[in-house]
N, C-alpha and C positions, 0 to 999 in steps of 0.2 A: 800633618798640617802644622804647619809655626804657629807658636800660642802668640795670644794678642798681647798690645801691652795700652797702657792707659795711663795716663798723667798722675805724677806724683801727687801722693796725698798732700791738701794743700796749694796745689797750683790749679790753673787751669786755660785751657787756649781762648786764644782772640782766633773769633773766623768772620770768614769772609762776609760772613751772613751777620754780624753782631752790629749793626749798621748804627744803634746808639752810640757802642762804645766809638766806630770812627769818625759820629760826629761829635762827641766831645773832646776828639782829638781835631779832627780839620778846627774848630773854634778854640780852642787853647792856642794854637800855633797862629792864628789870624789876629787873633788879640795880642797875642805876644809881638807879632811883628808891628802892629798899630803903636804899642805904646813904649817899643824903642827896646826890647829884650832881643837877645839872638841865643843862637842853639847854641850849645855845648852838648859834649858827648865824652864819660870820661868811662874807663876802664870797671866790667860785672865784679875785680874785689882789687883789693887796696890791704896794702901791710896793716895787720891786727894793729899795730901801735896809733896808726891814723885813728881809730875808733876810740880804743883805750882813752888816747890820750886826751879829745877832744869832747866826748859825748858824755864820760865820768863813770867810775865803776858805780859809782849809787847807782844810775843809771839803770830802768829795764831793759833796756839794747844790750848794753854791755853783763851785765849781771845773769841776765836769763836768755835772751833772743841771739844773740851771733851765732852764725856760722863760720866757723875758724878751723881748720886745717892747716899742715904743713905740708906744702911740697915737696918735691923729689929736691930738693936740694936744703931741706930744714927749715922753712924759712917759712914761718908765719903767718899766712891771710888769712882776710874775710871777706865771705862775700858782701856787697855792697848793701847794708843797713838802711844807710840815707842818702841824701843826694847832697848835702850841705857844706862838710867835710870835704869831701873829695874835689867840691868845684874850688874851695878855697884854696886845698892843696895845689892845684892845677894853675890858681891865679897866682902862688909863689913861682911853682917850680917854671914856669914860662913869664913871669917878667911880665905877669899884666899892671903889676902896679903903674909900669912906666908909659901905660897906655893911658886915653883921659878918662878923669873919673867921673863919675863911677861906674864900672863892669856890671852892664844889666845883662844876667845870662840866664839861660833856663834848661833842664833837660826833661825827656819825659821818658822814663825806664824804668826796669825792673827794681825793686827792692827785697832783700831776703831778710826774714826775721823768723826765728823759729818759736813758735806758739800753738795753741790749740787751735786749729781750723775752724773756721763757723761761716753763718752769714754773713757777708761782708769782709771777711777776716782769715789772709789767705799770708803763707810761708813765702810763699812770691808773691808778691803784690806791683799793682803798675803806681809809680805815682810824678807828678809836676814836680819840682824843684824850683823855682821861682826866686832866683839869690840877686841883689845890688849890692856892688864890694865898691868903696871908696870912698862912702859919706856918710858925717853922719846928721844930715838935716831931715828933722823930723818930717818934713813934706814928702822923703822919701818914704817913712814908715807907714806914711795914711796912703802914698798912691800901692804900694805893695796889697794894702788891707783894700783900698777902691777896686785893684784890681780883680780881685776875690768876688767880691760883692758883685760887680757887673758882667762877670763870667755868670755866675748864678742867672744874673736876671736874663741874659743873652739864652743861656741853655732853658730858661723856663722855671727856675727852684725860686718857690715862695717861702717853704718854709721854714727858717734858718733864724737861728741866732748868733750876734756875735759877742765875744765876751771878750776884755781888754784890761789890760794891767800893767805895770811899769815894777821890777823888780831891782831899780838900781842898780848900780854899777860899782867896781871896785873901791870910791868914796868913799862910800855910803852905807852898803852892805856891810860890814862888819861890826856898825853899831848895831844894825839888826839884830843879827846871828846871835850876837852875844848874848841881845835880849832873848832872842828863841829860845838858846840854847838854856838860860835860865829858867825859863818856862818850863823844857821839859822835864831838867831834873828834878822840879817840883811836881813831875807826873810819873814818877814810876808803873805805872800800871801801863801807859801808852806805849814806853820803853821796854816793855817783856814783850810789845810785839818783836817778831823776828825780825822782818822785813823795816820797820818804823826804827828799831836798832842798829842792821844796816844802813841803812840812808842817812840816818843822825850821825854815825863815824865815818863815813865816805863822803857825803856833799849835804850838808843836814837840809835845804830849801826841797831839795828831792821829797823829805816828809810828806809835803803837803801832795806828793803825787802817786800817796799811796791807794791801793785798788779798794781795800774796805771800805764799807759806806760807813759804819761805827767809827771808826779809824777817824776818817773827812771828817764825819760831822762832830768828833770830839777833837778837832783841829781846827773847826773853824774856830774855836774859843782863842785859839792863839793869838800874839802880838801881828799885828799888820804890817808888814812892808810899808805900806802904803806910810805910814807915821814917820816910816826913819830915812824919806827920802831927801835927799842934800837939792839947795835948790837950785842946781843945773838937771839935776832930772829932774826934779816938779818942772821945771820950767819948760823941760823936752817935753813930757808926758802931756802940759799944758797946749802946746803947739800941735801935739798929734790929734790931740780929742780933736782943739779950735779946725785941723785942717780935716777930720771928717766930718764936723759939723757943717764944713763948707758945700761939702762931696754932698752930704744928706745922706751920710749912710750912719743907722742906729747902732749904738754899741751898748752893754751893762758893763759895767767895772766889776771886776771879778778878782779881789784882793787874795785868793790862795791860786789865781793862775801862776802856774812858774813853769809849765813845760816842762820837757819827759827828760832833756839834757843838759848839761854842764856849761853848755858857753853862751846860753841864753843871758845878755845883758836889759835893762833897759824895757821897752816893747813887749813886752807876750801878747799874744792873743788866740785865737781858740774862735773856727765858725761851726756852730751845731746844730745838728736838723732835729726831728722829731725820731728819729726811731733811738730805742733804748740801748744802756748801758755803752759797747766798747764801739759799736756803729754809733753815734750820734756825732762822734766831731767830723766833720767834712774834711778839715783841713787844718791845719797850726804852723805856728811860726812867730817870730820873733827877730830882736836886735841883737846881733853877736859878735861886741866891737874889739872881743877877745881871740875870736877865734882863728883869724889870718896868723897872730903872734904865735898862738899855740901849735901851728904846722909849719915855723921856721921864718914866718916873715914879719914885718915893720908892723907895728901897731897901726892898725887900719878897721876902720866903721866897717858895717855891712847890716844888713836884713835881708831874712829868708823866706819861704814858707813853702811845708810841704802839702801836697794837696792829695788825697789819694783818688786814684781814677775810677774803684769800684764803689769807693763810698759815696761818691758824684753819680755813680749810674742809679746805686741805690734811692737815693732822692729823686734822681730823674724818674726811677719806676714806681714810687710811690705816688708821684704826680700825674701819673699818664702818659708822661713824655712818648712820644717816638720820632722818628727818624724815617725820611723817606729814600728809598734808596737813589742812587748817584745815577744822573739820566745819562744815557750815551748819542751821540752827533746823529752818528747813523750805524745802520747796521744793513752789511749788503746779503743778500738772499741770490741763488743762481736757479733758474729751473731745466740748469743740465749739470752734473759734476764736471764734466770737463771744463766747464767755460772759467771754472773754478781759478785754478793754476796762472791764467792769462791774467789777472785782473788782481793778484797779488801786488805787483808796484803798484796802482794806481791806491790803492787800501795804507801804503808806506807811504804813502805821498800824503795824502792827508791827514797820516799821523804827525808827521813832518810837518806841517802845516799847523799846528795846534790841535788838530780834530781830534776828538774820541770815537773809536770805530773799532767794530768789532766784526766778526762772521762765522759760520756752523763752520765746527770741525767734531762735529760727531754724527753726519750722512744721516743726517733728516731730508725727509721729505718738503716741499714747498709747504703744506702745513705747518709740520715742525717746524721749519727756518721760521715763519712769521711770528708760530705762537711764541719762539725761544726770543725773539727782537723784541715783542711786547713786555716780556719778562726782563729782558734788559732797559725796558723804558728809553727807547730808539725814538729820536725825535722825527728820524726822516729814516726809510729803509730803501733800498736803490735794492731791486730784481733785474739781475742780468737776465735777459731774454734770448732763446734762440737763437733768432733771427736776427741779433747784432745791437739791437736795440735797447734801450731801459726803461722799466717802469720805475718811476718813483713818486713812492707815498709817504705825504707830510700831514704832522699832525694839523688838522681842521682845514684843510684846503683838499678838493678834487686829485682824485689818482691821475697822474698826468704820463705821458710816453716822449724819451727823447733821447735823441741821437750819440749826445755828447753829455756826460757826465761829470767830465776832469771841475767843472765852473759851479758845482751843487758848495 
């Protein structure tokens, strides 16, 4: 007997039966197309340098989480991290710049990060990508953040919060830094952490995204961003609040958001539900007006966010949510097998037609066929009959008999 096998530790399938997770896929992809995003699809890994160079070795993607191998010819990948990077790559190396701006794209795919598995918290992970490359007007930043917010209330999630911050931009940031970096070296103690040591010599704003709670809360005492902002970003940051207050969607100002990567300018934000610790952010993202330069192109805006699709289910099950399965047109039932075979085109016909149509192909009985149509949630089921004729039964109207079918 061949021994079984079973999904990597850390991943896990989508089936046919997981009918939440495909409706929060049909509603991501219906909202996307309403508010002017189209798909993209880029390649499961991408040259280790793409990541390195863009996400920052402070960085926990690059520092602890990649998967990176060499191929058969030496050469360096990872499998896909994020989704962020690689759309931007993809908007140099094909020349979207010279298309109109700005590039509202989205993908919805696999992500690999290697960490300890848990609830919610998976090596493979599915998540949204959600990128606008080519502007940088703040109405773009609030409709990115609106968009979030009314997928929530669309799929049914109350309970959320969202958190928002403005981290300045190449300006501005340096008067910071310098103050941080001040700060810390009057804290040696903070600095014997390991990790708190990495992050301060590799991208020191990293700090603040360290995982200790001791750590956090003896950083909240830190100097603020928020204080050394130049005033073209107070002024952005001003615009984003004024145009969610438009939306009516609530935010807190959260002066140590800075996000988990390197090319975050500008924008942070962070949507968070109620379950604890590494499950509570929904989703994150941000302004990244660096990040098209850093993968070989023109100094070009953008805003991202990634959304992950199990932490959206988690909330959905915390709420009750479900999902009713997908009805089908009709579904034809025979009560002779033979008559079976004959009545295949007519079934391609009005698939062809738009229809959803289904029928037994596992030699049920006139029982079986019906109870398996009801399980398909068949609006109408058509029984080839004998004697040349059809019964068909539609929901809440009388079983009726008729000659000719092709016109149902």
């Amino acid at each position: 007997m061949s021994p079984s096998f079973q999904a990597p530790r850390g991943t896990h399938d989508v089936l046919p039966g997981d009918r939440l997770w495909w409706h929060v896929i049909r509603t991501i992809e219906a909202q996307c197309a309403q508010y002017g995003w189209s798909p993209v699809y880029t390649p499961g890994f991408e040259e280790t340098a793409l990541f390195e160079r863009t996400a920052g070795e402070a960085s926990d993607v690059v520092h602890k989480e990649m998967y990176t191998f060499e191929d058969r010819s030496d050469r360096s990948l990872t499998l896909r991290p994020e989704g962020t990077a690689p759309i931007a790559r993809a908007y140099v190396e094909h020349g979207l710049a010279q298309e109109p701006q700005p590039v509202k794209a989205y993908t919805i795919a696999p992500m690999y990060r290697y960490s300890r598995p848990g609830r919610g918290r998976y090596r493979e992970h599915w998540q949204l990508s959600l990128e606008t490359i080519g502007s940088d007007d703040p109405a773009v930043d609030a409709e990115v953040i609106q968009f979030y917010a009314e997928l929530l209330r669309r799929l049914g999630v109350t309970e959320w919060a969202l958190l928002l911050n403005s981290i300045g931009d190449a300006n501005c940031r340096p008067q910071y830094v310098a103050r941080l970096e001040e700060w810390l070296d009057a804290r040696p103690e903070l600095l014997a952490d390991e990790e708190v040591a990495h992050k301060r010599a590799t991208s020191i704003l990293q700090v603040f995204d360290v995982k200790n709670p001791e750590l956090r809360a003896a950083l909240d005492l830190a100097p603020k961003i928020g204080d050394s902002l130049c005033d073209d970003c107070r002024a952005h940051f001003d615009a984003v609040k004024a145009h969610l207050d438009a939306y009516g969607v609530p935010y807190a100002l959260d002066s140590s958001l800075v996000r988990g990567l390197d090319y975050y300018t500008r924008t942070t934000f962070e949507f968070v539900g109620p379950e604890e610790n590494v499950n509570s952010t929904l989703c994150g993202g941000g302004r990244y007006d660096g990040l098209v330069e850093a993968v070989g192109g023109p100094p070009t805006p953008g805003i991202g966010v990634g959304c992950g699709i199990e932490r959206l289910l988690l909330a959905l099950e915390r709420e009750g949510a479900t999902a009713e399965a997908p009805r089908l047109d009709l579904f034809v039932a025979f009560e002779s097998p033979e008559l079976r075979d004959f009545f295949f085109p007519q079934i391609a016909a009005w698939r062809a037609a738009g229809r959803s149509v289904d029928t037994d192909y596992a030699g049920r009985s006139m029982k079986g066929q019906l109870t398996q149509a009801q399980r398909l949630g068949a609006e109408t089921v058509v029984v080839a009959l004998a004697d040349g004729t059809y019964q068909v039964r539609r929901r809440g109207e009388e079983d009726r008999v008729v000659q000719d079918i092709t016109e149902l």
